[in-house]
SEMI-118106 format. One record per residue: residue in one letter; x, y, z of N, C-alpha, C, O in turn. Coordinates in steps of 0.05 Angstrom, whole numbers, plus 5000, padded with zeros to 4 digits. Example, Ala and Ser with C-alpha at 12.3 -4.5 7.8 and 13.67 -1.06 7.14 Angstrom:
<sites>
A526448865156524649105156526449345156528549345169S525749555142527349795143525850015157526850235161
</sites>
This chain:
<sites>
X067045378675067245448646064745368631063545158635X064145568614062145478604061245178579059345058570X064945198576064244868559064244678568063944468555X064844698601064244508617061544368622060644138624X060744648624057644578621056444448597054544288598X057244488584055944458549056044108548054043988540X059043928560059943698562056943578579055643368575X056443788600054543628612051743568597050643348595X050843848584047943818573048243688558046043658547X050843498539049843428516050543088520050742968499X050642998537050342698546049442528530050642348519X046242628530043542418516045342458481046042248470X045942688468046842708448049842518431050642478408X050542458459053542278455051842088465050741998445X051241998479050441698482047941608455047841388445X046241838446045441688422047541598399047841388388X048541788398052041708378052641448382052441288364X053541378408054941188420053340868410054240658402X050740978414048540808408048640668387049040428387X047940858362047740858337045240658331045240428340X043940718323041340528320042240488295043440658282X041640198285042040048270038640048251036340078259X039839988225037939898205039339698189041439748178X038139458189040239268160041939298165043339338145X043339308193046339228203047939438193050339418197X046639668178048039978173048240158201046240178216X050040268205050240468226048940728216050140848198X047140808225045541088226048141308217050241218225X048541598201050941688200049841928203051542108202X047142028207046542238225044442158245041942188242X046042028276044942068295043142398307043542638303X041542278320040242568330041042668346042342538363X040642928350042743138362040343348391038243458391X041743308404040143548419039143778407040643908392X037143838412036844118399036244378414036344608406X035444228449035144458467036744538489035944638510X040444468479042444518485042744798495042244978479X043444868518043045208524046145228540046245138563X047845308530050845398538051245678544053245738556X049145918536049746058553050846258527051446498529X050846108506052146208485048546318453047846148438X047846448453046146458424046846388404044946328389X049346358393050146288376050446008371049645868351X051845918397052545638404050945458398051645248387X047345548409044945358423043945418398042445238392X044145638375042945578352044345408332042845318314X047345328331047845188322046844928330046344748314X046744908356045644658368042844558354042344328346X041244788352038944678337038244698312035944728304X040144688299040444738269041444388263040844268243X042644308280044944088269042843898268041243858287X043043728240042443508233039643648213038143458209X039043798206036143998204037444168170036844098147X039244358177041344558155042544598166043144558189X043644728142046744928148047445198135046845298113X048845288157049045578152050945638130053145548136X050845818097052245898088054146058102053346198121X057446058092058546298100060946268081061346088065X063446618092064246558074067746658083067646668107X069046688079071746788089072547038078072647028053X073047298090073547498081078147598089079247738106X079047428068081847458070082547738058081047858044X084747808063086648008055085248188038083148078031X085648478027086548698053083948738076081648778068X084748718110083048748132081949138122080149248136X083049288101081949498100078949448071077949638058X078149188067075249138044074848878070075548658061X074048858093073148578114070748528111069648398128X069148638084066848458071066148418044063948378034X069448458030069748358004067948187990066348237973X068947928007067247647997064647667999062847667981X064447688024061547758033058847938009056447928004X061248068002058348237987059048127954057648247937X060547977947061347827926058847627922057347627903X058747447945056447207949053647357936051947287920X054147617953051447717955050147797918048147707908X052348007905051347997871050847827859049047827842X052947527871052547257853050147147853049147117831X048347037881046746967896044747107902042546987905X045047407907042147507915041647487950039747587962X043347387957043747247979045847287995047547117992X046447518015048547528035048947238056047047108065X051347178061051946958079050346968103049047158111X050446758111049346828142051946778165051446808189X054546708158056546748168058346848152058746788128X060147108177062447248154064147228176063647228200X065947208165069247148176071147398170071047588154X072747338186075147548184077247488201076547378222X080747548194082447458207084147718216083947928204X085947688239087647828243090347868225091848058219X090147658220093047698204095847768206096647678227X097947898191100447908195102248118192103948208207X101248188164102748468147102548608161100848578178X104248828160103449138169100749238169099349318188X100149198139097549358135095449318147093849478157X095348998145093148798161093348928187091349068190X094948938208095749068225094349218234093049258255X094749308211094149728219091049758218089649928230X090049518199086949618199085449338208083749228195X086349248231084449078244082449218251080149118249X082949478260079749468276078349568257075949548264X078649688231076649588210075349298207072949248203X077449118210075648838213074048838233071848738229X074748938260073548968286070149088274068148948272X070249268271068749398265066249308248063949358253X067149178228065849088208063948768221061848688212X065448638243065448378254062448478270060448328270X062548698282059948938303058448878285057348658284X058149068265056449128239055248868230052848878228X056448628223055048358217053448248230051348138222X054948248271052848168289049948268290047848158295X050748478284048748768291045948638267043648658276X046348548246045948458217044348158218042748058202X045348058246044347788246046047538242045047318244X048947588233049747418227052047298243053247428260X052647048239055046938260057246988246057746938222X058647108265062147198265064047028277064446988301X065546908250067546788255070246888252070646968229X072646908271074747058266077546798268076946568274X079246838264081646728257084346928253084247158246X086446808260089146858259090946698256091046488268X093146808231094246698213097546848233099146978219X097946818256099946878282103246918268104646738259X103747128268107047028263108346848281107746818304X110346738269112546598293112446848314112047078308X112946728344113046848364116846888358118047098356X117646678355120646618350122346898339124646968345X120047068318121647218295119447478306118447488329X119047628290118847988294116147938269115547808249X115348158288112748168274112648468273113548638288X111048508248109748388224111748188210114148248208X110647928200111747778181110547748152108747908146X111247568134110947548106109947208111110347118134X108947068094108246798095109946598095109446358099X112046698090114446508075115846358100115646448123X117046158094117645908114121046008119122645828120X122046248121123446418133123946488156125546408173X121846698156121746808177119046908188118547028208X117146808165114146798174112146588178112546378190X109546678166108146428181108546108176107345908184X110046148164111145838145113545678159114145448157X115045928178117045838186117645648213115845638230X119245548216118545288245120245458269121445668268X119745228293120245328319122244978328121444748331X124745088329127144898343124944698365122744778373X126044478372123844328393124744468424123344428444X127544648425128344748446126345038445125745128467X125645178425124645398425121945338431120445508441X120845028423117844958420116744878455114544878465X118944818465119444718500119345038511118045088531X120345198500121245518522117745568514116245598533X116945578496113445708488112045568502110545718515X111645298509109245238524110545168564109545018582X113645408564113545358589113345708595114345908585X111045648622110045918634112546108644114446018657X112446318638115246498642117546558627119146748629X117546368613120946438591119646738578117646868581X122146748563122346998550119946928522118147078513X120546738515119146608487115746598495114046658478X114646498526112046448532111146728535108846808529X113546928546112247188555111547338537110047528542X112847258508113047458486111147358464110347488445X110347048471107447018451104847068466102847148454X104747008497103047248513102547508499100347568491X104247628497104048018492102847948466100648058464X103447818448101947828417099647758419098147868403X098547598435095547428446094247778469091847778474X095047918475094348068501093648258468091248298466X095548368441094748558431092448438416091448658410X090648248404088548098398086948178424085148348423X087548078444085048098461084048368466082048438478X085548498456084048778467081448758439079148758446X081948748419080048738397077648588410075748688423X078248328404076048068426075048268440072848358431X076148418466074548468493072548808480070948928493X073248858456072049108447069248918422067149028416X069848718414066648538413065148448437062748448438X066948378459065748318478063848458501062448348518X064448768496063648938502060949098485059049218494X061749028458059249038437056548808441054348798430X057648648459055648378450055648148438054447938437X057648268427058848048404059747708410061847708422X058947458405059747298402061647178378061447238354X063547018391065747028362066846658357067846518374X066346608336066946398329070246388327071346478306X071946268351074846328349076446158344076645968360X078246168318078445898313081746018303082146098280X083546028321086546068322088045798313086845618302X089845808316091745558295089545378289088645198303X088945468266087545268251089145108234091345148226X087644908229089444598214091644488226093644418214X091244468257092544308277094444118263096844078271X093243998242095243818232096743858205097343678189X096944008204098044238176101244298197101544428218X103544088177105044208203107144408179109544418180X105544528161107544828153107545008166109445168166X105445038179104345238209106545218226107445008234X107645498233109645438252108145318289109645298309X105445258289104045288311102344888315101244768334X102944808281101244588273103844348278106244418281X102844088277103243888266105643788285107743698277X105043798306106243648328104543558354103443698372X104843258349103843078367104943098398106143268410X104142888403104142888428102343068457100743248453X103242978483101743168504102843428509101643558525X105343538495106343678495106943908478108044118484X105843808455105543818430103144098413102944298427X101844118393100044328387098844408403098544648407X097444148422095244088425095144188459093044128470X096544278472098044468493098544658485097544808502X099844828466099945028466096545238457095945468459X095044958447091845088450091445098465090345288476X092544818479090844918518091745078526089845198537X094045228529095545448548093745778529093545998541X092845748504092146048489089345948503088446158513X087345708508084645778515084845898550083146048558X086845808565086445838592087546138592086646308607X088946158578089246508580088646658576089146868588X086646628546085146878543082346768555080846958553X080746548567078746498583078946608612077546788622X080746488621081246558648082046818658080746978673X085246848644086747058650085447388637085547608649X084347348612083847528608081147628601080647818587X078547398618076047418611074847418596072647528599X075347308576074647238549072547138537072747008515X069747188554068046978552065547038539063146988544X066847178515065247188487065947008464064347008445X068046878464068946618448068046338450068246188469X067146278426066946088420069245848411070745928393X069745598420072945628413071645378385070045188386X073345498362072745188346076045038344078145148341X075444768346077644778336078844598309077044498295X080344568304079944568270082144328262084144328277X082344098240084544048233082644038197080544098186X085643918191085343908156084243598143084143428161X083543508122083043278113084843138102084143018081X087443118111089742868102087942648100085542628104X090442438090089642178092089542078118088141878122X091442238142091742138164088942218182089342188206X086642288175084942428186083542338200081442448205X084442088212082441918221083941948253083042018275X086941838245088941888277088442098283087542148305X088942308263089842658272087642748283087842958295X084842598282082542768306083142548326081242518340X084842418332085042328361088142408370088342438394X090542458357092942578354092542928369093143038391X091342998351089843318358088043398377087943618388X086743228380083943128410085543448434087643438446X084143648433084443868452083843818480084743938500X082343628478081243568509078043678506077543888494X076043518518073443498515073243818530071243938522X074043898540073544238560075244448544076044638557X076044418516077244538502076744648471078244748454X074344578472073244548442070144658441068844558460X068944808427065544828431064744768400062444808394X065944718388065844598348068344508337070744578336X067044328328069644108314069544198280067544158266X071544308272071544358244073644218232075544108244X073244228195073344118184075144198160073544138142X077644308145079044378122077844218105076944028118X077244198081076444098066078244148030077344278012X080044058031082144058016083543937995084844057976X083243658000084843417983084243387965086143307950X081943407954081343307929078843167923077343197904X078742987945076642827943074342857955073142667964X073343127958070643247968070343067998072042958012X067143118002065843148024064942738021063042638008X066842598036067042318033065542268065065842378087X063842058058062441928084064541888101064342028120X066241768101068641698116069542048134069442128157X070042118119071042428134068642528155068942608178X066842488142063442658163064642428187065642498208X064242218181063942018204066142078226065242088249X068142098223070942198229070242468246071342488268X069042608240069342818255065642858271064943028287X064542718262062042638282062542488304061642568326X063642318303065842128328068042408341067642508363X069342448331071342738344069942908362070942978383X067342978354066543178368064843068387063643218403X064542828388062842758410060242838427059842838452X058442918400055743068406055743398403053743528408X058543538395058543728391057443878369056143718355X057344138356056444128320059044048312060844038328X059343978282061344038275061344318244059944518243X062944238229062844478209065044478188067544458192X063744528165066344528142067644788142066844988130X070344758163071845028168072445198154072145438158X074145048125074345148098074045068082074344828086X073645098066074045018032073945138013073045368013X075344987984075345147970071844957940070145097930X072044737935070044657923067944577947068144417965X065844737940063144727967061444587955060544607932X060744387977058844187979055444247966054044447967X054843987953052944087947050544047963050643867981X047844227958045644187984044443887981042743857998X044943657963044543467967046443287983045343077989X048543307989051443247999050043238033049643058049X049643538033049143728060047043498072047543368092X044643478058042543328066042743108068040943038083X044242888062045942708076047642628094047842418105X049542898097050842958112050243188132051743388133X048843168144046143378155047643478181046543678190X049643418194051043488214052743768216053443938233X052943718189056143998184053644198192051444128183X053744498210052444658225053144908205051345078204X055744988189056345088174057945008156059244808161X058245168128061245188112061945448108060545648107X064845418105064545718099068145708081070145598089X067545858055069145728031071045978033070346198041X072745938028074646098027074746318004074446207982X074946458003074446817991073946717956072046607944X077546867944077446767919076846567914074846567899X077646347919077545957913074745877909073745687896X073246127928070046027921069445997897067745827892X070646167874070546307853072246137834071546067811X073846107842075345857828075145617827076845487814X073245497837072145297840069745137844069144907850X068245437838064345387842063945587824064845817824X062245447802061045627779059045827789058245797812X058246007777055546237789053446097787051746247797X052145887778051245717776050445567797048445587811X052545417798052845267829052645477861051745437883X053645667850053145847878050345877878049445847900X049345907867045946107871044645807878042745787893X045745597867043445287866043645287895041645277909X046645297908046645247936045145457954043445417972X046345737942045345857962042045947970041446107988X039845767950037745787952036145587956033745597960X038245327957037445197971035845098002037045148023X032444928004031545028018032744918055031744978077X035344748047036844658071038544848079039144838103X039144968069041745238065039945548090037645628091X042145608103041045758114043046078106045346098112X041046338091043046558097042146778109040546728127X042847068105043147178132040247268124039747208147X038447328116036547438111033147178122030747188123X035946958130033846808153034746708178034346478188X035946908186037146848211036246998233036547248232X035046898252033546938272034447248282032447378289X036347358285037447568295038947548326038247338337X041147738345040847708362039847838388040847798411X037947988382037648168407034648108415033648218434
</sites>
């Protein structure tokens, strides 16, 4: 596997961590990072050498999958400045549904553009019928019995076979980027520790954090999947310190450690440190948010490899002002300086 490999080249990078060179009995809080990390991945090895240096703007392009660069070209009037990462999710609704491969499509068109593609899915319960609604019903909100949560992460039940087939209709999209060229930042049950998620917020070895391992070995293995990038993601509770060792995917399960950014209390030394330790020489990245960090923040906190703010909320919570200061910032990276991939 290729993140197998990745564990190996990045040794010197965790053992400087481990290290931590000291000044005045302060722990260093951006150790140095490899930068000539080669996984096999372009995307991967440029995040590798971005980290600790900038970070890549980006931005989340939610609901309807028939406008999958809404935001995207929103940034761009405000700023002057297209992202250098655009996102897009599968989603749930019918409609969403119906016009994935407009997102598909649009996901081509960005690579094609230069930019890194990050995708996500917001999964119905396997439990209930899909298409679903958000609501803690019968959709993505809703939970799974611990007997229904035991039949999903065992191989063969009716429940394992039938969140298979929903993972098999995704991969066909995936294997039609993968066929484009396309690398994809894949970051499925996100907020591991968000347990409104019918997919989040259960501990143990048996727990979320297995049913990631059983979705990476199947669409890696089983279904060749080896245009993904896997990130994987929790939220910034108070508990955030257990929940990246609670959540811990397993070191051969992860190629970016991300970050929700949520609570209230912004981008806190304590949180960076938290998930610089989590990833153990990996990048990490502000998965979401809704108030975005500022490029002085960034430059302190020189690790995060991206952010990428969530659609409307960007807007609701960053003046036009603040967007253009960031996005021209000379730590800030967007798509109009991005190396390209071909």
């Amino acid at each position: 596997m290729r993140i197998m490999n990745v564990n190996i080249l990045i040794v010197a990078a965790v053992l400087s961590f481990g290290a931590c060179s000291k000044s005045d009995d302060k722990t260093t809080t951006n150790p140095p990072v490899e930068d000539t990390v080669k996984t096999g991945f372009k995307t991967l090895d440029y995040l590798y050498s971005i980290s600790g240096k900038k970070t890549l703007a980006g931005i989340h392009n939610r609901e309807p999958n028939s406008t999958p660069a809404r935001w995207t070209n929103e940034i761009q009037k405000t700023t002057g400045k297209y992202p250098a990462l655009w996102s897009g999710d599968f989603l749930f609704q019918q409609d969403n549904i119906d016009n994935r491969q407009l997102m598909i499509n649009e996901a081509i068109a960005q690579w094609e553009k230069g930019a890194v593609v990050n995708i996500m899915w917001h999964a119905c319960n396997p439990a209930n019928s899909e298409p679903c609604g958000w609501d803690d019903g019968s959709g993505v909100l809703s939970e799974l019995t611990n007997e229904q949560w035991n039949d999903l992460i065992t191989d063969g039940t009716e429940l394992n076979k039938r969140w298979k087939a929903r993972v098999d209709e995704i991969c066909v999209y995936l294997q039609q980027l993968k066929d484009a060229g396309v690398e994809v930042l894949w970051r499925p049950m996100h907020e591991m520790n968000q347990g409104k998620f019918w997919w989040a917020g259960r501990t143990g070895a048996n727990g979320t954090r297995k049913l990631w391992q059983i979705m990476h070995d199947y669409m890696t293995k089983t279904k060749g999947l080896d245009n993904l990038i896997w990130v994987w993601d929790i939220q910034d509770f108070g508990s955030l310190a257990s929940d990246a060792v609670d959540y811990y995917p397993g070191d051969d399960y992860f190629d970016i450690a991300a970050l929700d950014v949520y609570d209230g209390s912004g981008y806190t030394q304590a949180k960076y440190e938290v998930m610089v330790k989590a990833a153990k020489g990996k990048p990490i990245a502000i998965g979401e948010c809704d108030r975005l960090p500022t490029a002085n923040e960034l430059k302190t906190q020189s690790r995060w490899t991206f952010f990428m703010s969530w659609s409307e909320l960007t807007y609701d919570k960053n003046s036009n002002t603040e967007l253009q200061a960031l996005y021209s910032a000379n730590n800030i990276i967007t798509l109009d300086q991005m190396p390209g991939w071909k």
